[in-house]
matplotlib code that plots the C-alpha trace (Angstrom):
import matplotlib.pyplot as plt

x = [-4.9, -3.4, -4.0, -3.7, -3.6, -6.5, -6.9, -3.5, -4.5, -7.8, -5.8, -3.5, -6.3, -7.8, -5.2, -4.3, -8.1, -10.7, -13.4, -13.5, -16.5, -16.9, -17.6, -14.7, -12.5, -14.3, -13.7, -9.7, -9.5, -11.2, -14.2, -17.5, -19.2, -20.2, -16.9, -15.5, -17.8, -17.7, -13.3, -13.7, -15.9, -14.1, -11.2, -13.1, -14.5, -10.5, -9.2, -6.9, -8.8, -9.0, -10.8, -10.9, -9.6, -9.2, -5.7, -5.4, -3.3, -1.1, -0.3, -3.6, -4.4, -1.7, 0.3, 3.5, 6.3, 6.6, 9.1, 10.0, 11.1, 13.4, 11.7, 13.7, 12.1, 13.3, 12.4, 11.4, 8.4, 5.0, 3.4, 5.8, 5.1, 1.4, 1.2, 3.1, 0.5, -2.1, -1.0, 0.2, -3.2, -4.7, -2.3, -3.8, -0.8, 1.0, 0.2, 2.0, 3.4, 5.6, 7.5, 11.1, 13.5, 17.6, 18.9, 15.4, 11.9, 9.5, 9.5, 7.0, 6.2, 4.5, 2.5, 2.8, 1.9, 5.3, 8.9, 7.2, 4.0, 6.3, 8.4, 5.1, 3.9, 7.2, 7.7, 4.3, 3.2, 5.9, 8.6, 6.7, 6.1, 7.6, 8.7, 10.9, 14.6, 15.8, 13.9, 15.4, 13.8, 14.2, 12.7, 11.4, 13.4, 11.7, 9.4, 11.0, 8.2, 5.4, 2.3, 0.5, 0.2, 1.9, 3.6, 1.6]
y = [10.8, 14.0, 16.5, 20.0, 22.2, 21.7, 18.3, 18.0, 20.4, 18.0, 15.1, 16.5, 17.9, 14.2, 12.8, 14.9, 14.4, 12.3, 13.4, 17.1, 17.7, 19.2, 22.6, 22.5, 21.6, 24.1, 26.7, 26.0, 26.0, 28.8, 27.0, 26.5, 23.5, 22.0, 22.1, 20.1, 17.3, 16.9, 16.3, 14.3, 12.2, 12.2, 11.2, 8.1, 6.6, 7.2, 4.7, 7.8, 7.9, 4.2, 3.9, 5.5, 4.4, 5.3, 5.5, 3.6, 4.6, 1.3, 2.4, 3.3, -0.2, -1.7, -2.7, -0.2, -2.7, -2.2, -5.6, -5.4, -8.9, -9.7, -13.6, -15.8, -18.3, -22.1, -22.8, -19.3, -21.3, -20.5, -22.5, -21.6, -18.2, -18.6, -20.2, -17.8, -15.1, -16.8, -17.3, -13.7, -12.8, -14.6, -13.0, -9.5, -8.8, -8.8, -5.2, -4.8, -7.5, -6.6, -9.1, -7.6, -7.9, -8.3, -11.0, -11.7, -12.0, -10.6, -7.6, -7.5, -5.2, -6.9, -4.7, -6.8, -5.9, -6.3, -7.9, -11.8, -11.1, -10.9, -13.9, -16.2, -15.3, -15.2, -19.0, -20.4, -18.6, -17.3, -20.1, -22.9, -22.2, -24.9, -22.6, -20.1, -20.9, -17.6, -14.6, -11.6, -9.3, -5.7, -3.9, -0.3, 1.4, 5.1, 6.4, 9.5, 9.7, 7.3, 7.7, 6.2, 9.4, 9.6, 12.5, 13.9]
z = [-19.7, -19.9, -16.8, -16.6, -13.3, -11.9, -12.4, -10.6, -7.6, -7.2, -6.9, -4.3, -2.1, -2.3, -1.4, 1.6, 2.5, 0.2, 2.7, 1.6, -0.4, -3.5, -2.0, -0.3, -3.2, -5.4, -2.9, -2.6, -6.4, -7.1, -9.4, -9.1, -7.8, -11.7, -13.1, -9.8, -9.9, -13.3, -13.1, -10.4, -11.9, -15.4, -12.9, -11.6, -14.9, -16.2, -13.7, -12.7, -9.3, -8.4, -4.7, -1.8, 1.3, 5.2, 6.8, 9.9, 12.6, 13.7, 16.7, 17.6, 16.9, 18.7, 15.6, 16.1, 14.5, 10.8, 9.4, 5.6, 4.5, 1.3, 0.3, -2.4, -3.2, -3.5, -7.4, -9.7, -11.1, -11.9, -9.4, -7.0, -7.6, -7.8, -4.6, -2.9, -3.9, -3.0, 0.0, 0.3, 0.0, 2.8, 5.6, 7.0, 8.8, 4.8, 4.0, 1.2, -1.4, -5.0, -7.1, -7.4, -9.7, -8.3, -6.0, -4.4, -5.3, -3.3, -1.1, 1.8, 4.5, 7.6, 10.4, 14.0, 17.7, 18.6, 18.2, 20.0, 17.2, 14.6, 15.6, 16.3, 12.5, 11.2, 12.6, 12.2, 8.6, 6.5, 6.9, 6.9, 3.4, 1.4, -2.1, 0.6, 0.5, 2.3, 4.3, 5.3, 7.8, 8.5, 11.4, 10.9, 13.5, 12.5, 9.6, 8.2, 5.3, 5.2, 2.8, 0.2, -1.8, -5.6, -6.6, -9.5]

ax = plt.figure().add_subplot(projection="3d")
ax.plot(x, y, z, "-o")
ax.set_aspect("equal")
plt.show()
């Protein structure tokens, strides 16, 4: 889909805020109300606007430790890989999973209470799976940029 100006300012003020209303919008763009609701909606039914979602604070929520973990697994098979997913998908402290290509295969970022959380999960969850070979953990020492915002 190709997008011109406005379709790119739209998208930036949702992101920075998908609870503004059309007015609002309108008003910041300098169009009327019609024209708005109609791009926004043309954005939906494209796929170019997928969902939208509310942005937790961790913290807030007691879950201040950020761990990214490089996982290679023991066999790159399809059931291996399969499972792992699977699995994956079933652990809410798993925020974020990718398949990566380079001397690993999965990338995941992990959200915990704190250092003894992360160890608990990290002993009784991730490494008891039988396709790991090798995990890697890094701790989030500081979040210079952190958002789920594209560039557009």
């Amino acid at each position: 889909m190709n997008l011109d100006e406005t379709d790119v300012r739209i998208l930036q003020l949702l992101q920075q805020n998908s609870q503004l209303t059309i007015k609002e919008i309108a008003a910041e763009i300098h169009l009327s109300i019609t024209p708005v609701h109609d791009r926004i909606k043309k954005l939906e039914r494209e796929g170019v606007i997928e969902k939208y979602v509310t942005i937790l604070n961790r913290k807030k929520l007691n879950k201040g430790l950020v761990v990214y973990c490089n996982v290679t697994l023991d066999k790159q098979q399809q059931e291996n890989f399969r499972e792992f997913n699977e699995v994956m998908l079933q652990m809410p402290e798993v925020v974020e999973c990718c398949v990566v290509s380079g001397t690993f295969d999965y990338l995941i970022k992990i959200v915990a209470t704190d250092v003894e959380s992360y160890h608990a999960f990290y002993q009784e969850k991730l490494a008891s799976l039988r396709a790991i070979s090798h995990i890697s953990s890094f701790f989030v020492m500081s979040e210079v940029k952190s958002t789920t915002a594209l560039p557009i």
